[in-house]
KEPADO-633427 format. One record per residue: residue number from 1; x, y, z of N, C-alpha, C in turn. Coordinates in Angstrom, 2 decimals, m for minus. Layout:
// KEPADO-633427
+------+---------+---------+---------+---------+---------+---------+---------+---------+---------+
! resi !    n_px !    n_py !    n_pz !   ca_px !   ca_py !   ca_pz !    c_px !    c_py !    c_pz !
+------+---------+---------+---------+---------+---------+---------+---------+---------+---------+
!  NUM !       X !       Y !       Z !       X !       Y !       Z !       X !       Y !       Z !
...
+------+---------+---------+---------+---------+---------+---------+---------+---------+---------+
//
This chain:
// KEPADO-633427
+------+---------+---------+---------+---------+---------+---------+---------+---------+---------+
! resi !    n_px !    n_py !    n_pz !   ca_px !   ca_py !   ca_pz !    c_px !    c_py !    c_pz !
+------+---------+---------+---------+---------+---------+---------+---------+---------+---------+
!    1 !    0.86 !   m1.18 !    0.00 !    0.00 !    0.00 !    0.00 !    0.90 !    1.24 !    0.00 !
!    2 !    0.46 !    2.34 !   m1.03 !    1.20 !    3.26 !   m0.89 !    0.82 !    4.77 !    0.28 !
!    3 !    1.51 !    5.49 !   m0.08 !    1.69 !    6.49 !    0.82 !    0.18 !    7.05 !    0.91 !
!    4 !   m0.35 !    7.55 !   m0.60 !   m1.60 !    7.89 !   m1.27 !   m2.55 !    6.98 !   m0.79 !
!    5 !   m2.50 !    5.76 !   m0.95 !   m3.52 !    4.94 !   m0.44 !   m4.16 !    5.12 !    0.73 !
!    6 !   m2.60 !    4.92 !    1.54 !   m2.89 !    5.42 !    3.14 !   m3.84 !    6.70 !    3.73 !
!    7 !   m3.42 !    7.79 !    3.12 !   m3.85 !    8.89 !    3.49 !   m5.65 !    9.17 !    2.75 !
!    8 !   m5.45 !    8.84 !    1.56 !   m7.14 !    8.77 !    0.89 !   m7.87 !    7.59 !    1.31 !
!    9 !   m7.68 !    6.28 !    1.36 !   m8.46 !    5.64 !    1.26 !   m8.86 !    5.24 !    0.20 !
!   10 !   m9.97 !    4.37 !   m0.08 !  m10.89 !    4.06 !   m0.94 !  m11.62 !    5.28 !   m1.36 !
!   11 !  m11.69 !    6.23 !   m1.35 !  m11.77 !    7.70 !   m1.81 !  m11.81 !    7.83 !   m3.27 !
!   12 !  m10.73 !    7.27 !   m3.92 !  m10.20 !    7.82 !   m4.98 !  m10.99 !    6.53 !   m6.16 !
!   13 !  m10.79 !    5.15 !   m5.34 !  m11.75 !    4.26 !   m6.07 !  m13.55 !    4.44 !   m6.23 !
!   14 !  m13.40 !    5.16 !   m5.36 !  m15.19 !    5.67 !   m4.94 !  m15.63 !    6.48 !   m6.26 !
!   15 !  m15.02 !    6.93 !   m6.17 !  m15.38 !    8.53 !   m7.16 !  m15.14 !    7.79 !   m8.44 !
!   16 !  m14.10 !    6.85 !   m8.75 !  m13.82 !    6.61 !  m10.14 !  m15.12 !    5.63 !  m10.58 !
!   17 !  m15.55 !    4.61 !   m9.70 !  m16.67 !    3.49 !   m9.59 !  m17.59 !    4.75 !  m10.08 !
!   18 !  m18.12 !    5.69 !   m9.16 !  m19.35 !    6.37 !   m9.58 !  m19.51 !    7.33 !  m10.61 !
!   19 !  m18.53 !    7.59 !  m11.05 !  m18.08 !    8.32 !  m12.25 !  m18.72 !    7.12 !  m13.74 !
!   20 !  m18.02 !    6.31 !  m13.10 !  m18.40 !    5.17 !  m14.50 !  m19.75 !    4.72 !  m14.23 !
!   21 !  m20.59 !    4.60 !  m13.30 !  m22.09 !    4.01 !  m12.72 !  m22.70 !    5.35 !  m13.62 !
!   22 !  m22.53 !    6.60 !  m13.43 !  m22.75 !    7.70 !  m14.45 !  m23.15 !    7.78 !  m15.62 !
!   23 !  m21.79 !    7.23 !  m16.34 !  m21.60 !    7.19 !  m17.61 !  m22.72 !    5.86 !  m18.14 !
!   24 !  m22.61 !    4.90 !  m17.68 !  m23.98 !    3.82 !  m17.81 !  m25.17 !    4.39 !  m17.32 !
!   25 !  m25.68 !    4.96 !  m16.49 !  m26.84 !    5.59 !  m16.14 !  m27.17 !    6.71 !  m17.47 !
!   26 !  m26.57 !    7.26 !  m17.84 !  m26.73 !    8.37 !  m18.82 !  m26.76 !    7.62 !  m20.18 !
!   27 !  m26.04 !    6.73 !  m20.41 !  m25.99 !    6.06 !  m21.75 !  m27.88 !    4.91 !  m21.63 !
!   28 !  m28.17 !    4.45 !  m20.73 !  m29.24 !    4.07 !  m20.30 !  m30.44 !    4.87 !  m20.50 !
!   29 !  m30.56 !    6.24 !  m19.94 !  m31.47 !    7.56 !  m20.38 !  m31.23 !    7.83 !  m21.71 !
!   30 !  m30.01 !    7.94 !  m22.62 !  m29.94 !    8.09 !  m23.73 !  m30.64 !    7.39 !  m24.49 !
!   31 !  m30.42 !    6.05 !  m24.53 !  m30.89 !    4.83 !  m25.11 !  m32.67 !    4.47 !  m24.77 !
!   32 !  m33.30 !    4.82 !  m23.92 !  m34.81 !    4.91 !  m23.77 !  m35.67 !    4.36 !  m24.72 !
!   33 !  m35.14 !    5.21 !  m25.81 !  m36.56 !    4.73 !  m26.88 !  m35.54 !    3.72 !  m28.34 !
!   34 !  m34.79 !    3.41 !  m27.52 !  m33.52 !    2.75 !  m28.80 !  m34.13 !    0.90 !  m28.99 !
!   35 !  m35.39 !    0.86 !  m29.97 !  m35.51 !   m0.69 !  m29.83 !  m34.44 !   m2.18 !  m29.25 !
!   36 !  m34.89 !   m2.92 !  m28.31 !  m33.73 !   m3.61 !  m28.05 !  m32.63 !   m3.97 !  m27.21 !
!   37 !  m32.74 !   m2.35 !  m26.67 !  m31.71 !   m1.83 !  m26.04 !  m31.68 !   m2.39 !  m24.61 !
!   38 !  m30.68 !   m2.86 !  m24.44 !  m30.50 !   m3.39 !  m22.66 !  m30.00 !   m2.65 !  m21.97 !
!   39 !  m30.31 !   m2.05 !  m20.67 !  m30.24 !   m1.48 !  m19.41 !  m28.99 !   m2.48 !  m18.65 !
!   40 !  m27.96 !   m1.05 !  m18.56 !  m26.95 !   m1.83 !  m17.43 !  m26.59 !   m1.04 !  m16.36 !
!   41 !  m26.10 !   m1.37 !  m15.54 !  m25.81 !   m1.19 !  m13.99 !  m24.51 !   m1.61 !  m13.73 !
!   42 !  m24.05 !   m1.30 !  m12.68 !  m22.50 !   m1.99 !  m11.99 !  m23.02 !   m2.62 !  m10.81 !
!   43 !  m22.81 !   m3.57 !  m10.77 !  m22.48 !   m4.05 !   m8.68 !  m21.58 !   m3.35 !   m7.90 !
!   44 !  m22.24 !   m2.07 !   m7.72 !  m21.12 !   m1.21 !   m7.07 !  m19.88 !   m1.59 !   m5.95 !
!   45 !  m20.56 !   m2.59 !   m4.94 !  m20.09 !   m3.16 !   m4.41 !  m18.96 !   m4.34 !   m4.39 !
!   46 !  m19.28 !   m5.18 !   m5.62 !  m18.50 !   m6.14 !   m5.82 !  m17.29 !   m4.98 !   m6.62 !
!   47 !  m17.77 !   m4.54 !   m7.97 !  m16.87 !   m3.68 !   m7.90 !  m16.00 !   m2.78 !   m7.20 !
!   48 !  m15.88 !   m2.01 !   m6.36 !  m15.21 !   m1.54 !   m5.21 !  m14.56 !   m2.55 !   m4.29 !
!   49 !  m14.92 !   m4.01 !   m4.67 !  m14.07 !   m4.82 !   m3.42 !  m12.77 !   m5.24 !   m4.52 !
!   50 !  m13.42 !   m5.59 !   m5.77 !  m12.13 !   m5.57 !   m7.06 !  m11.39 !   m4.53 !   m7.34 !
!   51 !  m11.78 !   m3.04 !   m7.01 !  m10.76 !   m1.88 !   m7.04 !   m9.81 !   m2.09 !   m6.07 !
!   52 !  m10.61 !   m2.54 !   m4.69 !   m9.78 !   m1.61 !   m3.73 !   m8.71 !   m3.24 !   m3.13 !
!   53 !   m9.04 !   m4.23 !   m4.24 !   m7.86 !   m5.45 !   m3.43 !   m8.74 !   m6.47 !   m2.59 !
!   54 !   m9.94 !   m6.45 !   m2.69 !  m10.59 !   m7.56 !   m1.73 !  m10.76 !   m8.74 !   m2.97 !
!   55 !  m10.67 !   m8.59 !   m3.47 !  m10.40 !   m9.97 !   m4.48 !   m9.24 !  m10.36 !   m5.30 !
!   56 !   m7.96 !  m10.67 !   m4.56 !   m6.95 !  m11.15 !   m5.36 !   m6.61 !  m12.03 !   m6.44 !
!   57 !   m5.87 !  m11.35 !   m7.29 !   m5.78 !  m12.52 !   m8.41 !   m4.96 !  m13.10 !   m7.75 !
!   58 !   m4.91 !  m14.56 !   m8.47 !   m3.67 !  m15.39 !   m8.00 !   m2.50 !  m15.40 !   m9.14 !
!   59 !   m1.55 !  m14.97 !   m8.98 !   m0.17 !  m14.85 !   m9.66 !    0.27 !  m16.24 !   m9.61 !
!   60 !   m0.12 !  m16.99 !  m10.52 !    1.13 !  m18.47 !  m10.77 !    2.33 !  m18.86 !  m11.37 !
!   61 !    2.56 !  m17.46 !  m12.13 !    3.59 !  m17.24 !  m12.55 !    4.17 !  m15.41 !  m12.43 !
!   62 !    5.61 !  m15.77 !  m12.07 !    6.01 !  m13.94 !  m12.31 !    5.69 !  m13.24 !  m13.70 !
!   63 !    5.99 !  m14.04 !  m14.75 !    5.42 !  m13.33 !  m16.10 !    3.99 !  m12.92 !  m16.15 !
!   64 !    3.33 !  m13.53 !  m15.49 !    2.09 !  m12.87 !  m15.25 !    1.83 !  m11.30 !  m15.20 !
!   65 !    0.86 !  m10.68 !  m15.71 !    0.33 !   m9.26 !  m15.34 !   m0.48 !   m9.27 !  m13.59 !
!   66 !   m0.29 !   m7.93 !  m13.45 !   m0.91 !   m7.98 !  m12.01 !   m1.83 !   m6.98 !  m12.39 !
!   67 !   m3.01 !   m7.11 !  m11.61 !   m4.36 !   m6.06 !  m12.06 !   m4.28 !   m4.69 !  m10.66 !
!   68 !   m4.15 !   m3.93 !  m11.30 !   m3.98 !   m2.96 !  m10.09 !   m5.15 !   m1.64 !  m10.47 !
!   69 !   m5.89 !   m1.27 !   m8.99 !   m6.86 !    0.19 !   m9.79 !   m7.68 !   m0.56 !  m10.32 !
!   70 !   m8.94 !    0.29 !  m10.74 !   m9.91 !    0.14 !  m11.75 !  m10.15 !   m0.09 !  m13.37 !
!   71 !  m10.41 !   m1.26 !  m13.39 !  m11.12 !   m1.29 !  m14.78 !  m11.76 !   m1.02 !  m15.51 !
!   72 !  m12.53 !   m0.47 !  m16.56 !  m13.35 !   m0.27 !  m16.66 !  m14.51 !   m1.78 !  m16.51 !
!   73 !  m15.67 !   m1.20 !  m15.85 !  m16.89 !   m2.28 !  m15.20 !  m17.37 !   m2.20 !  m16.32 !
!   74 !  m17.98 !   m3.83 !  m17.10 !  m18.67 !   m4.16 !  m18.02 !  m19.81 !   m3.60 !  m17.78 !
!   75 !  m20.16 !   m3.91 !  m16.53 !  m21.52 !   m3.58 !  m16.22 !  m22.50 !   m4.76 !  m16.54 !
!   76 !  m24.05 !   m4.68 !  m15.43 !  m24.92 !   m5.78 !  m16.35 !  m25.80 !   m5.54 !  m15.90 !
!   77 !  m26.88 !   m6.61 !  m16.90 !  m27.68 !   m6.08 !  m17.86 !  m28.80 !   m6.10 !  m16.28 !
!   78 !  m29.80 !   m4.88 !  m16.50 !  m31.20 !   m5.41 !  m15.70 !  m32.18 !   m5.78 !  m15.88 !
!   79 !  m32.72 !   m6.60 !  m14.93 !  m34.30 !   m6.85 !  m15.55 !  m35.39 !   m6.12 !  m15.16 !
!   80 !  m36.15 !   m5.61 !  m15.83 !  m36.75 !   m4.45 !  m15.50 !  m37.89 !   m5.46 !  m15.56 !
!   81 !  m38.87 !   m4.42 !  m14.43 !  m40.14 !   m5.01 !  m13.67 !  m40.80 !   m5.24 !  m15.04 !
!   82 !  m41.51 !   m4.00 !  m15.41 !  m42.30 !   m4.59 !  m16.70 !  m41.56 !   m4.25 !  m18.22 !
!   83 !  m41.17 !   m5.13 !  m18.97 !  m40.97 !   m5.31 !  m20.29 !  m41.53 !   m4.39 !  m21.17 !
!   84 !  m40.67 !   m3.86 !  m22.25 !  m41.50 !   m3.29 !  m23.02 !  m41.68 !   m3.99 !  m24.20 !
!   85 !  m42.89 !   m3.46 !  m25.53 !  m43.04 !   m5.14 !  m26.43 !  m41.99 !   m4.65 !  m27.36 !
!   86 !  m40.58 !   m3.57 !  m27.50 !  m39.85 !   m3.82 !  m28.72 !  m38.68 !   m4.04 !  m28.17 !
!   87 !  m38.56 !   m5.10 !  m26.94 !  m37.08 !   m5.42 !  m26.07 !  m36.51 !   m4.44 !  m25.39 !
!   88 !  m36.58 !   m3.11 !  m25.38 !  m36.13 !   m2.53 !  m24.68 !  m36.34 !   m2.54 !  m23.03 !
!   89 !  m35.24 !   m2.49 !  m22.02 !  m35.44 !   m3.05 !  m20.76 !  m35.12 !   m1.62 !  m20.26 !
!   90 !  m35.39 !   m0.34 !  m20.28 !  m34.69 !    0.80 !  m19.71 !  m35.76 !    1.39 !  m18.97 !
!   91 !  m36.56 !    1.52 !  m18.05 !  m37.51 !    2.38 !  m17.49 !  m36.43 !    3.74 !  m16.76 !
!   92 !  m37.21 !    4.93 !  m16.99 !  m36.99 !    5.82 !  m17.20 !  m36.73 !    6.72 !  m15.70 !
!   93 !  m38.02 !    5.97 !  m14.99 !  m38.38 !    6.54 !  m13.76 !  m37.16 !    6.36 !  m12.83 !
!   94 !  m37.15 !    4.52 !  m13.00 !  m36.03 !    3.62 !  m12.13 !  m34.57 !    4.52 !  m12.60 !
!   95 !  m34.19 !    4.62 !  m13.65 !  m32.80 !    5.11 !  m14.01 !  m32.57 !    6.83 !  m13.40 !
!   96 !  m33.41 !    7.57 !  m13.50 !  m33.57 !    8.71 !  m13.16 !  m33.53 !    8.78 !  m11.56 !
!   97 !  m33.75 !    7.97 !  m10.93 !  m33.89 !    7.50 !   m9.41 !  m32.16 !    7.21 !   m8.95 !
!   98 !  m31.80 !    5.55 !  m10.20 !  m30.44 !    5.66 !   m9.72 !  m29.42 !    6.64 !   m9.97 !
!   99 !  m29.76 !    7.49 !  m11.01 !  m28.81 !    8.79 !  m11.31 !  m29.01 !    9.62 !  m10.16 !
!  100 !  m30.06 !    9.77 !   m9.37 !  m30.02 !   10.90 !   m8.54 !  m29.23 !   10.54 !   m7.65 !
!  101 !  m29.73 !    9.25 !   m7.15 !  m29.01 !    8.53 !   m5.86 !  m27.49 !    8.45 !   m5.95 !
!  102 !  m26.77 !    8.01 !   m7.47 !  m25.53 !    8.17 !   m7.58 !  m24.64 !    8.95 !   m7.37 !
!  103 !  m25.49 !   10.74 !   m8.06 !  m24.99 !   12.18 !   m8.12 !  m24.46 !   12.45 !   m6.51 !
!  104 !  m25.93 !   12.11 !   m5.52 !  m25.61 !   12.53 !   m4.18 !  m24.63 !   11.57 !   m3.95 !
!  105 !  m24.41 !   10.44 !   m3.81 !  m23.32 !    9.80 !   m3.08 !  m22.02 !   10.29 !   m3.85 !
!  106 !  m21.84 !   10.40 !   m4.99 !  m20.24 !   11.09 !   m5.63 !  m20.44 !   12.12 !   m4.85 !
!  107 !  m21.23 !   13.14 !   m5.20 !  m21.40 !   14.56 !   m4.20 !  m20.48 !   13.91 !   m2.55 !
!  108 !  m20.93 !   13.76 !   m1.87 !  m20.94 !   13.34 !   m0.53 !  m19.26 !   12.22 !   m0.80 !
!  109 !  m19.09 !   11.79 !   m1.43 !  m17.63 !   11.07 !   m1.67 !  m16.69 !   12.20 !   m1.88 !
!  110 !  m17.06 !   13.17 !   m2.26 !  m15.99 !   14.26 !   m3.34 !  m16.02 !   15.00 !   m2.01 !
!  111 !  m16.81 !   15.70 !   m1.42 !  m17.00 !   16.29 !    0.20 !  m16.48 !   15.77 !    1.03 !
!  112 !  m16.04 !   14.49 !    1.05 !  m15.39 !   13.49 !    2.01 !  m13.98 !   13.67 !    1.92 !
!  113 !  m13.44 !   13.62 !    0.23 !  m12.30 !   13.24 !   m0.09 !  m11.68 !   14.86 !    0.28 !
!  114 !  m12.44 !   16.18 !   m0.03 !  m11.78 !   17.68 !   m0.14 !  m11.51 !   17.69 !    1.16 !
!  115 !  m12.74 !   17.10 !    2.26 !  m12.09 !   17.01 !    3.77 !  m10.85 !   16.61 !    4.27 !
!  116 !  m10.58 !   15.34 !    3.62 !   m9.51 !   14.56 !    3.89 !   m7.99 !   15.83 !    3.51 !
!  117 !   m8.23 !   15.81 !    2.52 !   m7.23 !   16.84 !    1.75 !   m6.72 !   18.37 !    2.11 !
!  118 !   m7.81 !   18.54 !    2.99 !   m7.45 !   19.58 !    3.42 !   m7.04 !   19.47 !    5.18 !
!  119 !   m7.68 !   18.26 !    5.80 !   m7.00 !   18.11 !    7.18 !   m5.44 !   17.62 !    6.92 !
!  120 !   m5.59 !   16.86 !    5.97 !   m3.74 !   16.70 !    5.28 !   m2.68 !   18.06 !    5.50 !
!  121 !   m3.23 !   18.96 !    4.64 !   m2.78 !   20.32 !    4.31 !   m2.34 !   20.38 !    5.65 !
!  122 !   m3.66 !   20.73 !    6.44 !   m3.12 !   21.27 !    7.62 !   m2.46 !   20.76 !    8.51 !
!  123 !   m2.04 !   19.34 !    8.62 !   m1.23 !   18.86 !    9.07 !    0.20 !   18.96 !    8.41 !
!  124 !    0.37 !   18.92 !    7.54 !    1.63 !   19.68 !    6.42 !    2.65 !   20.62 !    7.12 !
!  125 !    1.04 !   21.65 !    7.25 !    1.76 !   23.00 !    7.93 !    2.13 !   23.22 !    9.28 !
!  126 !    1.55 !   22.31 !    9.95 !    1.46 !   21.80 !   11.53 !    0.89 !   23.44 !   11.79 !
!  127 !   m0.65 !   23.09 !   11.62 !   m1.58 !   23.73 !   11.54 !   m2.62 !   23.07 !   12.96 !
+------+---------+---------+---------+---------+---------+---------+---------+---------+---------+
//
């Protein structure tokens, strides 16, 4: 663990996870009336335990790559309560719900992390 790690935390994986939960939430609202179209999501959770090291790869060889940080999350697909009849799985209401809910928790992550950053500072200065 590095120096950065230490001092942020899971902070820095937080914000990047919900940043990308975003970018699928918005591509989801985009896609609405797109025949077909499947609705995706992240397991925020499982994801964040794969950012932050709670699921190790196993290295069986040193030539091996090591996975470090975030990936980008495939994401997957949901099943939405009621179907619509040209395949599209995106309700509008539900996605607009998890975008809000997302916005506030990055909000409230990013408020967390400027805290952190600035009790740093002031310890810096021996403040």
């Amino acid at each position: 663990m590095n120096v950065i790690d230490k001092v942020f935390g899971i902070s820095p994986s937080v914000l990047a996870l919900r940043s990308q939960r975003t970018e699928m939430i918005s591509a989801n609202l985009a896609n609405a009336d797109t025949p077909g179209y499947k609705a995706k999501d992240i397991d925020f959770q499982a994801a964040l335990g794969r950012a932050t090291g709670d699921y190790e790869l196993l290295q069986t060889n040193k030539a091996h790559m090591t996975v470090n940080g975030i990936d980008k999350e495939e994401g997957m697909y949901r099943v939405p309560v009621q179907p619509s009849l040209d395949g599209n799985t995106v309700e509008t209401d539900r996605e607009h719900g998890a975008f809000m809910e997302n916005a506030i928790r990055y909000q409230a992550s990013l408020d967390f992390l400027g805290a952190r950053i600035k009790s740093t500072l002031q310890t810096l200065r021996g403040e």
